[in-house]
N, CA, C and O of each residue as an XYZ file, in Angstrom:
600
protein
N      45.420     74.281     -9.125
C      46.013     73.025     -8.722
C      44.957     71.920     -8.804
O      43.798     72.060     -8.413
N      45.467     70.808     -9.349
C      44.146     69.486     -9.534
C      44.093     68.680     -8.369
O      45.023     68.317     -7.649
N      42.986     68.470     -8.291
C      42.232     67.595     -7.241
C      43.043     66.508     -7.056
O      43.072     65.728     -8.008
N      43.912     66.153     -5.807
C      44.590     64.933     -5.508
C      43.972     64.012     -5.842
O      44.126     63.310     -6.841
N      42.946     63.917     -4.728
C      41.924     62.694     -4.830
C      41.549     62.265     -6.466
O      41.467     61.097     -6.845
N      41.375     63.276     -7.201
C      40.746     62.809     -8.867
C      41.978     62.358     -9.164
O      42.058     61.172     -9.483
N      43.079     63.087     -9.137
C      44.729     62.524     -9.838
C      44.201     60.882     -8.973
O      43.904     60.033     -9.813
N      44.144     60.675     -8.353
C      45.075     59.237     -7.687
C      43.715     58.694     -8.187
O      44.023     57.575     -8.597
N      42.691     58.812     -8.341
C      41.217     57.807     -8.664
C      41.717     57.544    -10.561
O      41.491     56.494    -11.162
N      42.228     58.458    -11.021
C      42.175     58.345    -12.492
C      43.119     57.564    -12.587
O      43.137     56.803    -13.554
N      44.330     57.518    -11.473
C      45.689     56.684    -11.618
C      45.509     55.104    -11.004
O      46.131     54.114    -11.391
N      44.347     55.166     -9.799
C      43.952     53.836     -9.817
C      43.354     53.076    -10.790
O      43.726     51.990    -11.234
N      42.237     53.845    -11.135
C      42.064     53.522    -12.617
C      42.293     52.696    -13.593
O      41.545     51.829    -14.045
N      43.369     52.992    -13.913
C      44.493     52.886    -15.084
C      45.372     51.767    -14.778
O      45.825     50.900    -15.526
N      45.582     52.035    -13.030
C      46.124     50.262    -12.554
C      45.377     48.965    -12.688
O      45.713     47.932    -13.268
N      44.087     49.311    -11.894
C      43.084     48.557    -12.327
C      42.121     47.801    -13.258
O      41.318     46.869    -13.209
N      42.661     48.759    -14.199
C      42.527     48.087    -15.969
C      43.266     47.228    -16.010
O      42.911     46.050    -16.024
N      44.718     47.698    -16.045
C      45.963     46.656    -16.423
C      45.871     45.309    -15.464
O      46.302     44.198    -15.776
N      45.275     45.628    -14.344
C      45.480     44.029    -13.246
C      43.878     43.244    -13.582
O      43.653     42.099    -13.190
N      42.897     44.029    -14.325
C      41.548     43.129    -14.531
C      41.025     42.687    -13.205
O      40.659     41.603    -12.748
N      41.133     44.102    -12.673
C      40.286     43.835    -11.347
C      38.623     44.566    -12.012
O      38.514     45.785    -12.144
N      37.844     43.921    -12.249
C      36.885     44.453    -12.399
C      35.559     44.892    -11.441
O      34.873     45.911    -11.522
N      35.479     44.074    -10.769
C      34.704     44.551     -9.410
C      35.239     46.543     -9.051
O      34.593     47.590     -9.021
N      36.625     46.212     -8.860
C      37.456     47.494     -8.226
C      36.994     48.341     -8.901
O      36.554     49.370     -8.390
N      36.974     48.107    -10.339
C      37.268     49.006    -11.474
C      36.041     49.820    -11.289
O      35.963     51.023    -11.042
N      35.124     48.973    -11.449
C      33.705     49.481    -11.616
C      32.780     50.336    -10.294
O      31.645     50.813    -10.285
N      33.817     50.260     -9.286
C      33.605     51.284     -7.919
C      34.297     52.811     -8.475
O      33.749     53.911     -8.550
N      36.131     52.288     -8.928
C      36.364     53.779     -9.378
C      35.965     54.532    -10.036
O      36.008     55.727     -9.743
N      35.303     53.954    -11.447
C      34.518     54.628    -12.254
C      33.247     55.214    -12.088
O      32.683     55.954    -12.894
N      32.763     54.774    -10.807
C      31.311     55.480    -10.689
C      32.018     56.737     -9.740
O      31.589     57.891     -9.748
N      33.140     56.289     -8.958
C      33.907     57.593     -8.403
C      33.541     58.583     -9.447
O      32.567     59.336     -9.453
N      34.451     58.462    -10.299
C      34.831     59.223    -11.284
C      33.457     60.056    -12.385
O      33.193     61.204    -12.744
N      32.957     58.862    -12.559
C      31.382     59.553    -13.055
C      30.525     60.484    -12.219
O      29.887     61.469    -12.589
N      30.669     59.880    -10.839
C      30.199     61.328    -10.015
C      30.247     62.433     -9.920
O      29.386     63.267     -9.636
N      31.978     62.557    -10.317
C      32.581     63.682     -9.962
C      32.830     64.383    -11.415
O      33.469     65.424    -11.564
N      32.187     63.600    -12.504
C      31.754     63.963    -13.917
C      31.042     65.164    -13.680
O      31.280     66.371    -13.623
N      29.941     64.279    -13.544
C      28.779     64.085    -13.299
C      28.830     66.112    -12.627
O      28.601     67.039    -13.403
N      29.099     66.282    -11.435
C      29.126     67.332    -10.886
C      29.580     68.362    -11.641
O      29.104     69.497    -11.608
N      30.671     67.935    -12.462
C      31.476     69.044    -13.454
C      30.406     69.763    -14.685
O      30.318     70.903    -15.143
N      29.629     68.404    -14.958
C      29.186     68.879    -15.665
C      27.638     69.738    -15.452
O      27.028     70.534    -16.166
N      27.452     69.320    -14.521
C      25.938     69.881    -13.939
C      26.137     71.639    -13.656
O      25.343     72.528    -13.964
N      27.455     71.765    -12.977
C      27.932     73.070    -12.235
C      29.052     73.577    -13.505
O      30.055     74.115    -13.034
N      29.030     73.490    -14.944
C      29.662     73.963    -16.142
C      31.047     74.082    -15.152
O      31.432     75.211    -14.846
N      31.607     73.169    -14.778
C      33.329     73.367    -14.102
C      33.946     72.791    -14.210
O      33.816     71.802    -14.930
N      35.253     73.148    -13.384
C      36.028     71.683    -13.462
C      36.580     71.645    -12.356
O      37.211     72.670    -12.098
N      36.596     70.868    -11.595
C      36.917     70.428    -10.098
C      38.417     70.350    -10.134
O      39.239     69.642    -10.715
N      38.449     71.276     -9.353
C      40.418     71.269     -8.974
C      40.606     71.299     -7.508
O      41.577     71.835     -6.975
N      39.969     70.905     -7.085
C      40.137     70.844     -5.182
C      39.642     70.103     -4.647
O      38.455     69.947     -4.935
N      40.272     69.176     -3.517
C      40.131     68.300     -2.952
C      38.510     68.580     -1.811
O      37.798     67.675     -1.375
N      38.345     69.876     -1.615
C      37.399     70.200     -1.137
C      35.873     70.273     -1.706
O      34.855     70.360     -1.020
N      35.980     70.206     -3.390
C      34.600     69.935     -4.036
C      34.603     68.325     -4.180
O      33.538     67.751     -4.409
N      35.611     67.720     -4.067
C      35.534     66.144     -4.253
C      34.477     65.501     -2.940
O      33.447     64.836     -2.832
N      35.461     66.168     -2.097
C      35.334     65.125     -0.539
C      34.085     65.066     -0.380
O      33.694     63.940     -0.073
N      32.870     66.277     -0.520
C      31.572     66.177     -0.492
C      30.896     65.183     -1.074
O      29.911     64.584     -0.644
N      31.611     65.005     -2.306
C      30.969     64.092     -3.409
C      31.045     62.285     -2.961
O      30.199     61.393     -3.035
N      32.362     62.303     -2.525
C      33.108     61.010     -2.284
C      32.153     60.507     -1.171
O      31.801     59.329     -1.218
N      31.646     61.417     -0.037
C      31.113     61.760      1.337
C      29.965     61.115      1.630
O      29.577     60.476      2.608
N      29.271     61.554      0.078
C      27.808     61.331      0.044
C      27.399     59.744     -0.897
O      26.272     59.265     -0.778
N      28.063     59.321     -1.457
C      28.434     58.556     -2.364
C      28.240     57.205     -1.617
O      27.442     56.298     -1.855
N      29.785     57.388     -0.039
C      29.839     56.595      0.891
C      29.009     56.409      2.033
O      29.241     55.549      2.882
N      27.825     57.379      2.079
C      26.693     57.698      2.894
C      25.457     56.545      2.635
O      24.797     55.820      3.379
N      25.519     56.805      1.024
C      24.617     56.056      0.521
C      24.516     54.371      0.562
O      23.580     53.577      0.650
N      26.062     54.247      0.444
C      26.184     52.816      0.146
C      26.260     52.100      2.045
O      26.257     50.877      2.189
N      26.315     52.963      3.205
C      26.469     52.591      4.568
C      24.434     52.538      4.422
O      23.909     51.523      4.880
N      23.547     53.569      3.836
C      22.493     53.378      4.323
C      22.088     51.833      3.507
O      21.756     50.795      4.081
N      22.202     52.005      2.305
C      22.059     50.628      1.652
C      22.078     49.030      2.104
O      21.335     48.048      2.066
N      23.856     49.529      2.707
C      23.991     48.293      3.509
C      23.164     47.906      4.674
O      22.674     46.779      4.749
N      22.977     48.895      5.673
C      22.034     48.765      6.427
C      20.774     48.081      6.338
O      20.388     47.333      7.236
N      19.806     48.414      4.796
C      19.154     47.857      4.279
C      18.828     46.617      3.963
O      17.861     45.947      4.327
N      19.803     46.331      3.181
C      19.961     45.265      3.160
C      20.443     43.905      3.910
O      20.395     42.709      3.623
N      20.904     44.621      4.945
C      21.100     43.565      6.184
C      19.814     43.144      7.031
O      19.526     42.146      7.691
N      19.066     44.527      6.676
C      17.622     44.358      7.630
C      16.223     43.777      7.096
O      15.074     43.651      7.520
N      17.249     43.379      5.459
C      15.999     42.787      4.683
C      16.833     41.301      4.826
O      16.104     40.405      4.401
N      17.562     41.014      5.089
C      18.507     39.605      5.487
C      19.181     39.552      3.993
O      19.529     38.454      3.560
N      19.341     40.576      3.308
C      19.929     40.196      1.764
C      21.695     40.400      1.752
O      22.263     41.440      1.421
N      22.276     39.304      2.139
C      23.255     39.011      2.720
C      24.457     39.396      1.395
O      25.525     39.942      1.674
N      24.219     39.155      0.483
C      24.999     39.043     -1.018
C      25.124     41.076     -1.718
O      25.791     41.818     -2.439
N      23.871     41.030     -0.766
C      23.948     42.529     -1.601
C      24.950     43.091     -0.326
O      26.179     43.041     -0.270
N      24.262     43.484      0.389
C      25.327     43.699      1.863
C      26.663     43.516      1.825
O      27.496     44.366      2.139
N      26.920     42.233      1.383
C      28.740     42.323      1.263
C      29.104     43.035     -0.065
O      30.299     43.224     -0.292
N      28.395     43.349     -0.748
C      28.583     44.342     -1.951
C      28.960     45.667     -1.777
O      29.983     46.228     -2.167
N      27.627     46.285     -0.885
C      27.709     47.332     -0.745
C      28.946     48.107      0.358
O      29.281     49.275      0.556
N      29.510     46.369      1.079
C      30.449     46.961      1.768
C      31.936     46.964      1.214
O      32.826     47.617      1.758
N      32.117     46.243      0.178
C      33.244     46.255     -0.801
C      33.251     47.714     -1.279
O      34.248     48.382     -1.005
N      32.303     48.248     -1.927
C      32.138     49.380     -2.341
C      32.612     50.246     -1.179
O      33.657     50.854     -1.415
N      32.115     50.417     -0.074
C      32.206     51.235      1.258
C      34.406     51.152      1.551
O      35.252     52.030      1.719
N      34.455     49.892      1.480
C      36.242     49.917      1.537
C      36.924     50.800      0.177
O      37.640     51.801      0.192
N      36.424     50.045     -0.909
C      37.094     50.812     -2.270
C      37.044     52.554     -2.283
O      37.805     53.214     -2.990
N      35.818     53.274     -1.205
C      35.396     54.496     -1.442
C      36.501     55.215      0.003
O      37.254     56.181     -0.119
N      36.362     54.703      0.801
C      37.052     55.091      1.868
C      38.561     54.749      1.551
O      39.349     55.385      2.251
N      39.188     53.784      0.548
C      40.961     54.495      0.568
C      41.214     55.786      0.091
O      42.265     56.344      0.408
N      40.053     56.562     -0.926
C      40.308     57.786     -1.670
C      39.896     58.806     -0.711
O      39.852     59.953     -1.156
N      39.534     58.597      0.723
C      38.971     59.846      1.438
C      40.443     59.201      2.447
O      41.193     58.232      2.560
N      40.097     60.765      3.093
C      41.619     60.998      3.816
C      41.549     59.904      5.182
O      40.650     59.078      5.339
N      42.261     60.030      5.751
C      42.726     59.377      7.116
C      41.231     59.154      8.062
O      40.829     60.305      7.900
N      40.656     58.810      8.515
C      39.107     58.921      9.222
C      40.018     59.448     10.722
O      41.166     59.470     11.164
N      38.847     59.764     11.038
C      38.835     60.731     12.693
C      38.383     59.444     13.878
O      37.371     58.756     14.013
N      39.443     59.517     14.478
C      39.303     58.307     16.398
C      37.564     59.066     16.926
O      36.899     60.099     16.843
N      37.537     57.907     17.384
C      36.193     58.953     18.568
C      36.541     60.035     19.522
O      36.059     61.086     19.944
N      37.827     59.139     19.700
C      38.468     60.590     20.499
C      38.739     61.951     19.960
O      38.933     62.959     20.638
N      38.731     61.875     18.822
C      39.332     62.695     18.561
C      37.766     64.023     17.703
O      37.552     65.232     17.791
N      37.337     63.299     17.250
C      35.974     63.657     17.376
C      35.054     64.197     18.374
O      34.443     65.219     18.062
N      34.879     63.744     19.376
C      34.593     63.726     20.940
C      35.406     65.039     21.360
O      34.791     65.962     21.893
N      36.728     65.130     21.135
C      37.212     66.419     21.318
C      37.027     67.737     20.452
O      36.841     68.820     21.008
N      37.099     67.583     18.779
C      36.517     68.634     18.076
C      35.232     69.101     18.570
O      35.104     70.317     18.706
N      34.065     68.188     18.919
C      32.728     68.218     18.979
C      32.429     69.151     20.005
O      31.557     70.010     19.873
N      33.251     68.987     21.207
C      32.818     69.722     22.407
C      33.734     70.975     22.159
O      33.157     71.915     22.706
N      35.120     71.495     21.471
C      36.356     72.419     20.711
C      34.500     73.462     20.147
O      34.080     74.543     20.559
N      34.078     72.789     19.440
C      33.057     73.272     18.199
C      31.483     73.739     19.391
O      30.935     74.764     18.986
N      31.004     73.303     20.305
C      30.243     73.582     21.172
C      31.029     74.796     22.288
O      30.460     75.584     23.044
N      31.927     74.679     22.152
C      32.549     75.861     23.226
C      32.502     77.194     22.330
O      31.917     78.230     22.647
N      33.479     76.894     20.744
C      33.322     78.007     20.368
C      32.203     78.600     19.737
O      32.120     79.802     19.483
N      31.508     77.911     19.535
C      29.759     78.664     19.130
C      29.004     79.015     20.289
O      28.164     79.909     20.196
N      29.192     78.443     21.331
C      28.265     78.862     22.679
C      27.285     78.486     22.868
O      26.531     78.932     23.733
N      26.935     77.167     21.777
C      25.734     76.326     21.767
C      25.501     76.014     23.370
O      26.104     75.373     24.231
N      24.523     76.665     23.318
C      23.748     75.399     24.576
C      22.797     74.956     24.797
O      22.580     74.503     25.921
N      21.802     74.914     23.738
C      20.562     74.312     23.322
C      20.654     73.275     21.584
O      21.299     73.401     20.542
N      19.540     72.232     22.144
C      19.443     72.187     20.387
C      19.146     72.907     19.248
O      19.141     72.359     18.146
N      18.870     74.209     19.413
C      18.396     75.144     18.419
C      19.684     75.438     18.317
O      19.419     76.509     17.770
N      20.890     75.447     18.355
C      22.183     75.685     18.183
C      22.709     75.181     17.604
O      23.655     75.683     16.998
N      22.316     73.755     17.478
C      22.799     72.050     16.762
C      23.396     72.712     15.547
O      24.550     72.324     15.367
N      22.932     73.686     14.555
C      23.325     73.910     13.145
C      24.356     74.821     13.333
O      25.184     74.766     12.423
N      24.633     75.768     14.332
C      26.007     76.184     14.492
C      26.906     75.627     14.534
O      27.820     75.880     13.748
N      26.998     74.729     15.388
C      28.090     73.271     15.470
C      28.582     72.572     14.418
O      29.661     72.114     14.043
N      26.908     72.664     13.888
C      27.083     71.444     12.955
C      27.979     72.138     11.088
O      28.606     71.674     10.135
N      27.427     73.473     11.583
C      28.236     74.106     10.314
C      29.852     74.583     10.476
O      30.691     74.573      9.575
N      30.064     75.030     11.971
C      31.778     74.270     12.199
C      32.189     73.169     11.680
O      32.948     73.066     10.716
N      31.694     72.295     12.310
C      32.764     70.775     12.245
C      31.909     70.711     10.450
O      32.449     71.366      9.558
N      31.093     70.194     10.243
C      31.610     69.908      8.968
C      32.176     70.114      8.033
O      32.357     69.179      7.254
N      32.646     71.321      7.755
C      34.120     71.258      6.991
C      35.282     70.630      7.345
O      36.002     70.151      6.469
N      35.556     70.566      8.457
C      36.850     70.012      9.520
C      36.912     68.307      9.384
O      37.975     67.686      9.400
N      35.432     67.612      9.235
C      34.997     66.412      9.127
C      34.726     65.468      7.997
O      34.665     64.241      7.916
N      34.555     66.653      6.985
C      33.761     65.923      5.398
C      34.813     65.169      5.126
O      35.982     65.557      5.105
N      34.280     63.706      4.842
C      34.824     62.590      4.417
C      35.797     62.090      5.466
O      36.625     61.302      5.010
N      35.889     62.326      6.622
C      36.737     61.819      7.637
C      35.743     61.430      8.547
O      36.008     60.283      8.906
N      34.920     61.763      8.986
C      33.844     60.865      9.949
C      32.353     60.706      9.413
O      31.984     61.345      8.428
N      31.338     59.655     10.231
C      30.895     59.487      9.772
C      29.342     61.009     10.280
O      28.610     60.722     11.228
N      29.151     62.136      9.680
C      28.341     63.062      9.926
C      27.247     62.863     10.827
O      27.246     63.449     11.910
N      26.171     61.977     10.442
C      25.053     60.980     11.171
C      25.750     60.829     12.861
O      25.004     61.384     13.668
N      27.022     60.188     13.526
C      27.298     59.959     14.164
C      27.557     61.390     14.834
O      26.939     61.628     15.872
N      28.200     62.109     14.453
C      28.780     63.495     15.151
C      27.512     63.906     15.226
O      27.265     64.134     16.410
N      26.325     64.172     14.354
C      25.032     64.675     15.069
C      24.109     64.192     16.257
O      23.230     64.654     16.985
N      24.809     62.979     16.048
C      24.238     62.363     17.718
C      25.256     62.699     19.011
O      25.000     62.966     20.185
N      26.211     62.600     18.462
C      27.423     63.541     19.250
C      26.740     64.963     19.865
O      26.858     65.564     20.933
N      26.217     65.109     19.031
C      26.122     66.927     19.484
C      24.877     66.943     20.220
O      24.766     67.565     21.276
N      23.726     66.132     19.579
C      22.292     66.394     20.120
C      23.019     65.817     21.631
O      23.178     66.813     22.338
N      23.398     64.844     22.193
C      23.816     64.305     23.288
C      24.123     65.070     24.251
O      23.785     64.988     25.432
N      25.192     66.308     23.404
C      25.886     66.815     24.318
C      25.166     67.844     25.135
O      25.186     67.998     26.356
N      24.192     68.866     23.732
C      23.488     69.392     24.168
C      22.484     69.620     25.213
O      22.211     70.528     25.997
N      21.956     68.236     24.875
C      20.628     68.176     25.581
C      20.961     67.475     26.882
O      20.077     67.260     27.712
């Protein structure tokens, strides 16, 4: 079965040509080159929404640290760039996770591992992230957890 997420990025795509949105365009296509990009590194072909989301995950990781960056260098032009990019990347990842609702997996994920130290942190942390990839932001749930822990 093919990768939703790639079906609907190749079909935005294809909209996005026809309307000469080019800014847009040129976010989906690096989507899409990524997830080339991976196919071709790992001789495959991505048919699951579960080899995407990593990709999509890290993609949108990059462009939140960027922005950061660039806000802290006062480079105001790049910053609203990188956050256009950050919207265009987040309609192709699923629904995002409430704090609440996070806040509740987090401590769900500390009960059932039996963490109760930070030397545990990677038990947790290898629960929820499958449950999480591309729905929250990872960085945040690890402060979630060190918190809870300690």
């Amino acid at each position: 079965m093919p990768s939703e997420i790639k079906i609907s990025l190749t079909s935005a795509m294809k909209t996005t040509m026809k309307a000469k949105q080019k800014e847009r365009l040129i976010v989906i296509r690096s989507m899409l080159a990524a997830i080339k990009q991976v196919e071709i590194d790992g001789r495959m072909t991505i048919d699951n929404d579960g080899v995407v989301l990593p990709i999509l995950d890290k993609m949108l990781k990059q462009r939140r640290d960027s922005f950061q960056q660039f806000t802290d260098a006062g480079r105001n032009e790049l910053a609203k760039q990188e956050t256009f990019e950050i919207t265009i990347i987040q309609e192709f990842l699923p629904q995002p996770l409430s704090e609440e609702e996070i806040a509740t997996m987090v401590k769900q994920a500390i009960a059932d591992t039996g963490a109760s130290s930070m030397q545990e942190m990677g038990k947790v942390m290898g629960l929820l992230k499958p449950q999480m990839q591309g729905r929250a932001d990872m960085s945040k749930v690890s402060g979630l957890i060190k918190l809870q822990l300690s």
